[in-house]
Residue frames relative to the residue before (quaternion, step in Angstrom):
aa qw qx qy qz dx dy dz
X 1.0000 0.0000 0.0000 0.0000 0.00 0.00 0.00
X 0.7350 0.5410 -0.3067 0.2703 3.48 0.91 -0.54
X 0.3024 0.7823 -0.3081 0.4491 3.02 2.18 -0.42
X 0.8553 0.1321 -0.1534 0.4770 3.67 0.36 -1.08
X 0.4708 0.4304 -0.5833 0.5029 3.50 0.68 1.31
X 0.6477 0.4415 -0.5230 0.3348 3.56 0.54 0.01
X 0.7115 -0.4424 0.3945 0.3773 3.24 -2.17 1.47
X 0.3790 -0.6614 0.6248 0.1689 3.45 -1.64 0.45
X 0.4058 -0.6863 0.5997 0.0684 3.48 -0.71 1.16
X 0.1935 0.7379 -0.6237 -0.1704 3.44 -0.99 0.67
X 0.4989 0.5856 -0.5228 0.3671 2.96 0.18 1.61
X 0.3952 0.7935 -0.3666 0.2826 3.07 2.29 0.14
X 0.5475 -0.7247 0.2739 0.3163 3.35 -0.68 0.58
X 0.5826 -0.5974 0.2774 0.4761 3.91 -0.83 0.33
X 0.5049 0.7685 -0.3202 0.2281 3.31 1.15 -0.05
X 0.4815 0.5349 -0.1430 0.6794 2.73 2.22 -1.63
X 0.6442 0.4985 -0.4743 0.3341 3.71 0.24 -0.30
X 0.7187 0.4799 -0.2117 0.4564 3.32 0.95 -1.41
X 0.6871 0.4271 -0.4104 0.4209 3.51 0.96 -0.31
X 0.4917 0.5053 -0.4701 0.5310 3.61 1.22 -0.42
X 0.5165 0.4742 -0.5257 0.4816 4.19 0.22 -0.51
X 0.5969 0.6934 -0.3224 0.2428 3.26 0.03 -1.91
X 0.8063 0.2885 -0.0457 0.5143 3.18 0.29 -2.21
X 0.4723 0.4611 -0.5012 0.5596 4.25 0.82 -0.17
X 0.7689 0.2380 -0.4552 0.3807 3.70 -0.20 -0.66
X 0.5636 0.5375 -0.5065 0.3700 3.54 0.61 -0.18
X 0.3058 0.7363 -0.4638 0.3864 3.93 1.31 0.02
X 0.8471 0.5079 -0.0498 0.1484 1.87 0.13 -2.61
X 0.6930 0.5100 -0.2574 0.4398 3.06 1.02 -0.87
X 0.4657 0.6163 -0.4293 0.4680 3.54 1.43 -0.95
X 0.7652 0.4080 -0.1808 0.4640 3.69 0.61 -1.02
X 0.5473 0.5272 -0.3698 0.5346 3.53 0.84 -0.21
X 0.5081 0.4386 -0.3178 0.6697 3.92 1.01 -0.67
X 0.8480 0.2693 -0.3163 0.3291 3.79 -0.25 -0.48
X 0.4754 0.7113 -0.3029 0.4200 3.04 1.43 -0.05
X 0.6811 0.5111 -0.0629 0.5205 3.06 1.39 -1.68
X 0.6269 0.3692 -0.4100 0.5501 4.15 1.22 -0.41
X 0.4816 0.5276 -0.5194 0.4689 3.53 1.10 -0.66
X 0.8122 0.3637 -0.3512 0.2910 3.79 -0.50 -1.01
X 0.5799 0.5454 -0.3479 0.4951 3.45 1.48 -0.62
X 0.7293 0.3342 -0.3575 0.4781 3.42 0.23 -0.71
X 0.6001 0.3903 -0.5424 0.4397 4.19 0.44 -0.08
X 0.4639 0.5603 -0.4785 0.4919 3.89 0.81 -0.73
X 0.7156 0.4409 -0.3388 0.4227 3.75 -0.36 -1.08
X 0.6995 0.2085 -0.3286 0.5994 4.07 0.43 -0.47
X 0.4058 0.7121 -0.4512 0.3532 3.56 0.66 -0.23
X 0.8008 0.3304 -0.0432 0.4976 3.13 0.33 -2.06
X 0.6142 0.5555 -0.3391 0.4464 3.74 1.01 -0.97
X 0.7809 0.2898 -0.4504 0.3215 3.59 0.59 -0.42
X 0.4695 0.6890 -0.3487 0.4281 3.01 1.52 -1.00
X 0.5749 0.5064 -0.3087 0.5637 4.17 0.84 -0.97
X 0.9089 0.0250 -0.2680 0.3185 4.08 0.63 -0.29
X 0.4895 0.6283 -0.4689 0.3817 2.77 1.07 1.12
X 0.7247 0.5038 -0.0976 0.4598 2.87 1.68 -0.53
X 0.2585 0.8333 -0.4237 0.2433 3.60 2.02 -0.14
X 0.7431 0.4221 -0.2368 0.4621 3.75 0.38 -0.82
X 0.8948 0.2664 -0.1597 0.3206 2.60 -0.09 -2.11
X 0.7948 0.0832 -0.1915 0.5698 3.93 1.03 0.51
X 0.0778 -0.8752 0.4714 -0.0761 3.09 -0.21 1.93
X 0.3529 0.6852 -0.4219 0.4775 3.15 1.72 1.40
X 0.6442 0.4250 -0.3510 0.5303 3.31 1.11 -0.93
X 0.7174 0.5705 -0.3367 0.2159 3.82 0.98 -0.87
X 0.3244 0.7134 -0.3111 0.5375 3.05 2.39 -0.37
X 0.8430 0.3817 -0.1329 0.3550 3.36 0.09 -1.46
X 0.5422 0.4688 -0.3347 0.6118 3.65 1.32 -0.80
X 0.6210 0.5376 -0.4928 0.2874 4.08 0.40 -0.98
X 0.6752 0.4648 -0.2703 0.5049 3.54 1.39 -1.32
X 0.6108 0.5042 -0.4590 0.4026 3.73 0.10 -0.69
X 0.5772 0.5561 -0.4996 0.3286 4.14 0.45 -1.02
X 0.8482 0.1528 -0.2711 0.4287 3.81 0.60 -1.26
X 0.4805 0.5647 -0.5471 0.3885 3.65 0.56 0.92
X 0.5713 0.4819 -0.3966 0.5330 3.66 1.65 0.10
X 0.6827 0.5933 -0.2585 0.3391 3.15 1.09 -0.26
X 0.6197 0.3957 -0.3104 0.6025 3.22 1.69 -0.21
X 0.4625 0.5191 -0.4965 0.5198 3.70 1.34 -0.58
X 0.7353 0.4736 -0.2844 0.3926 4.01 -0.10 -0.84
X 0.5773 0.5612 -0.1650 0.5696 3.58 1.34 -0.49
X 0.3633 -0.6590 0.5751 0.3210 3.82 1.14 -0.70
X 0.6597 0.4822 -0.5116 0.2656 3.53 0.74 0.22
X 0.2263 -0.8814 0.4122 0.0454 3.28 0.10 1.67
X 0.3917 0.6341 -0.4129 0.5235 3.85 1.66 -0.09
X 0.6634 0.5645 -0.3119 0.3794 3.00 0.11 -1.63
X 0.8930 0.3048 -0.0657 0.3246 3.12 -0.03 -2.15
X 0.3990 0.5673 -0.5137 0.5051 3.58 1.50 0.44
X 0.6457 0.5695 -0.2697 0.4313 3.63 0.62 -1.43
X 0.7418 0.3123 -0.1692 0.5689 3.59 0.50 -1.00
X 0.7781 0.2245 -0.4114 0.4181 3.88 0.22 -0.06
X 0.3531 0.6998 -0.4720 0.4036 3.20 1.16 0.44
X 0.6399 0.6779 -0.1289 0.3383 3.25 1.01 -1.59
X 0.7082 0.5735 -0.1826 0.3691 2.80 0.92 -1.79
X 0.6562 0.5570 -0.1191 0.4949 2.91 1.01 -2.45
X 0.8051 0.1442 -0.3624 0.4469 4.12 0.57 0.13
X 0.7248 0.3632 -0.4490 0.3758 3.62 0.60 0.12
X 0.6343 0.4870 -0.2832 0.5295 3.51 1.40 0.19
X 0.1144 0.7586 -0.5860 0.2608 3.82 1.67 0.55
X 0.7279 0.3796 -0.1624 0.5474 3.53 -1.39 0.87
X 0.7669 0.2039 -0.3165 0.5197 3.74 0.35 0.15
X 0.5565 -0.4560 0.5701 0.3967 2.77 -2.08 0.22
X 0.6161 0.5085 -0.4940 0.3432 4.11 0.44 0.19
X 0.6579 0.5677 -0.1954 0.4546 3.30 1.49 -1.20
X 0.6436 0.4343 -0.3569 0.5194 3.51 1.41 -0.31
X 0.6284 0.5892 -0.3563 0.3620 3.50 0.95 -0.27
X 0.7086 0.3952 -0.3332 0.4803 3.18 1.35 -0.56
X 0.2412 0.7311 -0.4734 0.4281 3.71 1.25 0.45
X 0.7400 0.3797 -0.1602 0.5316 3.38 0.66 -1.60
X 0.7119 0.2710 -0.3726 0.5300 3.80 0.30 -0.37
X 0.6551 0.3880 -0.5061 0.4052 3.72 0.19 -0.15
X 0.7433 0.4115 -0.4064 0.3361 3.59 0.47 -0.25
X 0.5143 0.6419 -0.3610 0.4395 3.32 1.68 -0.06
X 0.3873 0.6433 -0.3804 0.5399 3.36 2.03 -1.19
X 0.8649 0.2728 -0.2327 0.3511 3.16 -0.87 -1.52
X 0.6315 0.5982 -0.4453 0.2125 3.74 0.80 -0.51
X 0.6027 0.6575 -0.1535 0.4253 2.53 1.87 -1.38
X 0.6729 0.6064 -0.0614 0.4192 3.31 1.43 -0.45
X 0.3234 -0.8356 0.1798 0.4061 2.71 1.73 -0.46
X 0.4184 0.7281 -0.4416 0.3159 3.36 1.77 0.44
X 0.0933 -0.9078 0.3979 0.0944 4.20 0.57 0.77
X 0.6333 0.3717 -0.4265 0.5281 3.59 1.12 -0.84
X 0.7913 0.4009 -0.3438 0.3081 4.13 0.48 -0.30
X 0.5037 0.4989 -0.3362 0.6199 3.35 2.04 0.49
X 0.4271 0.7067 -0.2657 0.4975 3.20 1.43 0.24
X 0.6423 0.4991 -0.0518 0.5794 3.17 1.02 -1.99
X 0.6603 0.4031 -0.2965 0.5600 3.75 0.43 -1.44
X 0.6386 0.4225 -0.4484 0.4611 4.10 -0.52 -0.79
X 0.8253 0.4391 -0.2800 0.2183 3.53 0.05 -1.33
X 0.6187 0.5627 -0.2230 0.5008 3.00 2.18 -0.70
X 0.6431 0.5499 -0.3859 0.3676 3.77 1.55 0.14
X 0.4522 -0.7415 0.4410 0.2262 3.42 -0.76 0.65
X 0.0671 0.8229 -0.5638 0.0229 3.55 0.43 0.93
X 0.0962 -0.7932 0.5994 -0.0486 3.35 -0.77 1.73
X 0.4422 0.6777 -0.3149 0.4959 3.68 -1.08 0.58
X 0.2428 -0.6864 0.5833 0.3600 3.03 -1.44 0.52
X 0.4987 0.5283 -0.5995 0.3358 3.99 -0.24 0.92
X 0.8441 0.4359 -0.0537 0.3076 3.34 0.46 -1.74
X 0.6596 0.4619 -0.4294 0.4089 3.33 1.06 0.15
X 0.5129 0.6665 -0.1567 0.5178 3.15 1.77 -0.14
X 0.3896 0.4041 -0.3010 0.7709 3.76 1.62 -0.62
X 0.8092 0.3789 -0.3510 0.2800 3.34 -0.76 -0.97
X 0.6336 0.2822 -0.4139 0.5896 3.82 0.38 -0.49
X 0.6766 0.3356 -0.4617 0.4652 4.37 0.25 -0.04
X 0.5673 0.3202 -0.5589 0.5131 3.43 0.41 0.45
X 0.5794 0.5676 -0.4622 0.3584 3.56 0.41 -0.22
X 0.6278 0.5382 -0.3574 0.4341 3.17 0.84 -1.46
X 0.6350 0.6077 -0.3355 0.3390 4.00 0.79 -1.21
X 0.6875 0.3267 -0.3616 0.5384 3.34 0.95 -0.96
X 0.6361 0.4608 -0.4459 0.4293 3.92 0.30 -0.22
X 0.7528 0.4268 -0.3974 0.3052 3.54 0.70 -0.31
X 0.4353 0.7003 -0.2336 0.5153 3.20 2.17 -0.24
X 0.5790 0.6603 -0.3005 0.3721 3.30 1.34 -0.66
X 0.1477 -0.6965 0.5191 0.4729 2.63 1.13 -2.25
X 0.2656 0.7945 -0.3207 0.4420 2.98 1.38 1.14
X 0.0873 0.8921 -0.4322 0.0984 3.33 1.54 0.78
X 0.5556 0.3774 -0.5099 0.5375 4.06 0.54 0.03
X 0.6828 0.3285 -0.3131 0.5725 3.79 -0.14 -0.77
X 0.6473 0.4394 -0.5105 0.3567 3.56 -0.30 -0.24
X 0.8190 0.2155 -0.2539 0.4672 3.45 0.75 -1.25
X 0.3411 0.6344 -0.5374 0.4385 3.83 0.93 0.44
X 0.7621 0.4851 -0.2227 0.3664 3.39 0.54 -0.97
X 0.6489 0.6073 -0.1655 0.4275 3.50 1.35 -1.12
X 0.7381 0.2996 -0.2612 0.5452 2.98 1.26 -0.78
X 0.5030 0.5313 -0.5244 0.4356 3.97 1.11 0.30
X 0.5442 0.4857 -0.5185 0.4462 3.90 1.35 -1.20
X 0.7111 0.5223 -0.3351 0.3307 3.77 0.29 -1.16
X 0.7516 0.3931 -0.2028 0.4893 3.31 0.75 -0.55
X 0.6192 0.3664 -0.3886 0.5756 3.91 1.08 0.06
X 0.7442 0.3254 -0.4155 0.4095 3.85 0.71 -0.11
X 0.1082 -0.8895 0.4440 0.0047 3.04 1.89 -0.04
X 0.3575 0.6699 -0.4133 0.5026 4.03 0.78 1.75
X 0.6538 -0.5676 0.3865 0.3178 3.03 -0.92 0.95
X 0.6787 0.5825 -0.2607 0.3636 3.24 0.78 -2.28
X 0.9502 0.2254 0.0345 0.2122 3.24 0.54 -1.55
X 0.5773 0.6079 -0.2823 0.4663 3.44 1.99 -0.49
X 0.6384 0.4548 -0.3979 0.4768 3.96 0.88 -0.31
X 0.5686 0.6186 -0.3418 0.4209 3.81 1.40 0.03
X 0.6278 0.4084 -0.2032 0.6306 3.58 1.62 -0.86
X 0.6751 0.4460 -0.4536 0.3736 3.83 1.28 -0.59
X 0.6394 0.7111 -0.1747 0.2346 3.45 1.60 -0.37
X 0.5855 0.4101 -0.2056 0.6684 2.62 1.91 -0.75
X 0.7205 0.2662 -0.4823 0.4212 3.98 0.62 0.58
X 0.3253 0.6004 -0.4934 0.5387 3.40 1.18 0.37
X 0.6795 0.6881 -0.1313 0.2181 3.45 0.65 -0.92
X 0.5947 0.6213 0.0768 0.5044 2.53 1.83 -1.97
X 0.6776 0.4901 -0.1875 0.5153 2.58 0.89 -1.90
X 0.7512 0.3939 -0.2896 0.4436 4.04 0.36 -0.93
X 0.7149 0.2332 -0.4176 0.5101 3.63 0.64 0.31
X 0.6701 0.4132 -0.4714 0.3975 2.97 0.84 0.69
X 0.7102 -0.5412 0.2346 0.3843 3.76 1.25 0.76
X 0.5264 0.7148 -0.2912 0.3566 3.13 1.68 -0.30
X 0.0614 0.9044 -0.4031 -0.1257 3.47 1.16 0.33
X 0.7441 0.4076 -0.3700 0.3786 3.49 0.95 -0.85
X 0.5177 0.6066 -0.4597 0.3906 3.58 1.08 -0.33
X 0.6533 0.5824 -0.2614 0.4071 3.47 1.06 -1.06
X 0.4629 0.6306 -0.3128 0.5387 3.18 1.60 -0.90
X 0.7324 0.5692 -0.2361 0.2896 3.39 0.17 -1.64
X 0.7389 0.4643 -0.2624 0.4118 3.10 1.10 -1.69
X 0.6559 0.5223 -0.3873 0.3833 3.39 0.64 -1.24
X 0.5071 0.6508 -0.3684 0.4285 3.50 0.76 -0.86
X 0.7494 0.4699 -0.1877 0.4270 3.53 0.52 -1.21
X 0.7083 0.3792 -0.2946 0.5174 3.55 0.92 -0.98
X 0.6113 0.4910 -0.4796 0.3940 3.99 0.94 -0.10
X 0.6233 0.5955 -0.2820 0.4211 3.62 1.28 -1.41
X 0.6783 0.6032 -0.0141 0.4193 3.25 0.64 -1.28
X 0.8383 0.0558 0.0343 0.5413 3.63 0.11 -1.10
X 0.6665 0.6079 -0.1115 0.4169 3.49 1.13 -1.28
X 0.8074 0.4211 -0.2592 0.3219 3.48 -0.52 -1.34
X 0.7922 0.1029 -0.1579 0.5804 4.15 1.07 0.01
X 0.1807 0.7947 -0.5364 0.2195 3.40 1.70 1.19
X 0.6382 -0.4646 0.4912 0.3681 3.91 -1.29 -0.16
X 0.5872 -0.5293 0.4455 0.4201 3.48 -0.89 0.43
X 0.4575 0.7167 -0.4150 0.3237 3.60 0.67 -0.42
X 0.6507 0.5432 -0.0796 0.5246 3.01 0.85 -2.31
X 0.6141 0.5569 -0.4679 0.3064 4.21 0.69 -1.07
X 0.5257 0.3987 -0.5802 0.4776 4.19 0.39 0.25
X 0.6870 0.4515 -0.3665 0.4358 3.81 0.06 -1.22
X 0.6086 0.4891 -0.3196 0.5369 3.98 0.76 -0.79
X 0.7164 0.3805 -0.2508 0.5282 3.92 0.18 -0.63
X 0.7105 0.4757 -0.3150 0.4120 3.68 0.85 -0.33
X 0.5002 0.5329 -0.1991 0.6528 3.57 1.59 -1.20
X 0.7030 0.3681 -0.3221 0.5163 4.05 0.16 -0.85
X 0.6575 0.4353 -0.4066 0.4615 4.12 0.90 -0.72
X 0.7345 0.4315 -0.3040 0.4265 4.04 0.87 -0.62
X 0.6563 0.5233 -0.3395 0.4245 3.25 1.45 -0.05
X 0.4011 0.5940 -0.4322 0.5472 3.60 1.64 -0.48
X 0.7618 0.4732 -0.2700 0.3506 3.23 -0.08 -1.87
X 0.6506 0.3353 -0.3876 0.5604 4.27 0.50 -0.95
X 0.6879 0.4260 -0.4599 0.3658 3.74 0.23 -0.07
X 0.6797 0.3794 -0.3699 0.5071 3.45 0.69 -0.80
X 0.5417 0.5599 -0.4061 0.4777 4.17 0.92 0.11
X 0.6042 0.6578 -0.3710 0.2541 3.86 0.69 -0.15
């Protein structure tokens, strides 16, 4: 904690810059994992009620939900073979449901997780995320497999639509951070400038104490790309 109370040098070297990146994406990812049990566990009551309300009167989806239960079960296990092989399955002989779209979302999470990105790419784009949460996740998972790519225009095109369609304190300065990010290893300083700016004005500047680590972290990368110009 004491790290981000200390004064900010702009004369600190780029070295200290890249290791402050460095140690934010190591965040990021911490959050990018919590992001992902968060969507898995709403899917699970998602599908569970939707599975009993729906037992009778559409014994397609119950087909398609029956298969998806043990292909979460190896996704949740780490068996990511498995659960590519089996939501794969699902997501084409269950096309057209609400089971067959669900496994869209976990197979591209499979393969993301896996490190397969242009075909977690393909899967995300093919789920239908409806709602105000999920169409938002969905274009930041998008943004992940484009930033995996090294797709840095589409990565941050996307980040700032995830940020701007969940448009939330909790959760849009987290997608503006990580193209703000991009953008600064990728030389783009004033965009980076721009973004951070946006996620303090915007989401930040009368956030809850809660929000005051993400606010001190976004305000430490925005000193630091300014004092780099």
């Amino acid at each position: 904690m004491a790290e981000k109370n200390k004064d900010l040098n702009p004369a600190e070297k780029p070295e200290a810059l890249q290791e402050s990146i460095s140690k934010t994406e190591v965040l990021l990812e911490e959050n990018k994992d919590l992001i992902t049990k968060i969507l898995i566990g709403l899917f699970l009551i998602i599908g569970a009620y939707f599975v009993y309300n729906n037992w009778v009167a559409e014994p397609a989806e119950k087909a398609g939900f029956e298969s998806v239960w043990p292909a979460q079960k190896y996704f949740e296990q780490d068996s990511i073979q498995k659960a590519i092989e089996e939501f794969d399955y699902v997501a084409s002989e269950h096309s057209g449901t609400k089971a067959g779209n669900l496994a869209n979302l976990y197979l591209g999470l499979s393969l993301l997780k896996d490190g397969q990105f242009d075909e977690a790419l393909v899967s995300f784009e093919s789920f239908d995320g409806k709602g105000e949460l999920f169409p938002g996740l969905k274009v930041g998972l998008i943004a992940d497999c484009y930033s995996e790519l090294e797709n840095v225009d589409e990565a941050v095109v996307n980040y700032k639509k995830a940020a701007k369609l969940l448009d939330a304190k909790s959760v849009s300065p987290y997608y503006l951070k990580k193209a703000g990010i991009l953008l600064e290893q990728n030389d783009d300083i004033d965009g980076a400038i721009a973004v951070y700016e946006l996620a303090i004005n915007s989401y930040l500047k009368d956030a809850p104490p809660s929000l005051n680590a993400t606010k001190n972290e976004i305000k430490k990368l925005l000193a630091r790309a300014n004092a780099s110009k």
